[in-house]
N, C-alpha and C positions, 0 to 999 in steps of 0.2 A: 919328238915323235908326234906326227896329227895323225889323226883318226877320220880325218874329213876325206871325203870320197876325191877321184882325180876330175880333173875336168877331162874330156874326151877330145880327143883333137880335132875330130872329121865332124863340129856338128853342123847339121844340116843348119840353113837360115832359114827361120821362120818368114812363109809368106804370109802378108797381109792383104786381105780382099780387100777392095774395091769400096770404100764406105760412101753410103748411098747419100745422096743429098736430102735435105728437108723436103723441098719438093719430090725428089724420087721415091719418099719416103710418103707423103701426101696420097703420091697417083697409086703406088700400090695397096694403101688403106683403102682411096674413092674404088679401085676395083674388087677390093674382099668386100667392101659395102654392097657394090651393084650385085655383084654372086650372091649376096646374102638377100638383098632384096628381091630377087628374079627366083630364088625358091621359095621364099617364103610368099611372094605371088602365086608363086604353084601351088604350095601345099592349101592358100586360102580360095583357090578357084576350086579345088577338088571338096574341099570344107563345104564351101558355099553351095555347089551340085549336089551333095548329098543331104545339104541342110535343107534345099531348095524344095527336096524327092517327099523331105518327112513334113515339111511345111504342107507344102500341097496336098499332101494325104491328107492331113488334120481341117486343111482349111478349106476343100474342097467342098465338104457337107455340109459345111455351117455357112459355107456363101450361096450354094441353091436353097437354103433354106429361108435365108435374106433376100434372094432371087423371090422367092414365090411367097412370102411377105407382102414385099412391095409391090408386087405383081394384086395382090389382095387390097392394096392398100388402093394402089392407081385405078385399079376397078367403082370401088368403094365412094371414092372421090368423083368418078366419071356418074358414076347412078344422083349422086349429090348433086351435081352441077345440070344434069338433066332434069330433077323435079324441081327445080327454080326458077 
């Protein structure tokens, strides 16, 4: 007397895919790269517009301030170079 199950008679045959070659295997990594890299493009242009909005706010008042500095300074220099 065995205890061990029957084999079944109708079994299906397992199909086997297609296995992909080295290089098949290459091109589909080089293209999850380029997808990975063409969003992360995106998300650093979007980055950079918003990095760009807060830059400019900060640094807009301390370059007319540098503006008109220098603007003091090139006068300064201009009266100098006339009493000589």
């Amino acid at each position: 007397m065995t205890n061990l199950p029957t084999k079944p008679e109708t079994a299906a045959p397992t199909q086997v895919e297609e296995i992909p070659t080295w290089r098949d295997l290459a091109d589909r990594f080089r293209d999850v790269l380029k997808d990975i890299a063409g969003d992360i493009g995106v998300i650093w242009k979007k980055e950079g517009k918003e990095l760009e909005r807060e830059v400019q706010a900060r640094l807009l008042p301390a370059l007319n301030r540098a503006k008109v500095e220098i603007d003091r300074l090139i006068t300064r220099l201009e009266e100098r170079a006339k009493k000589s």
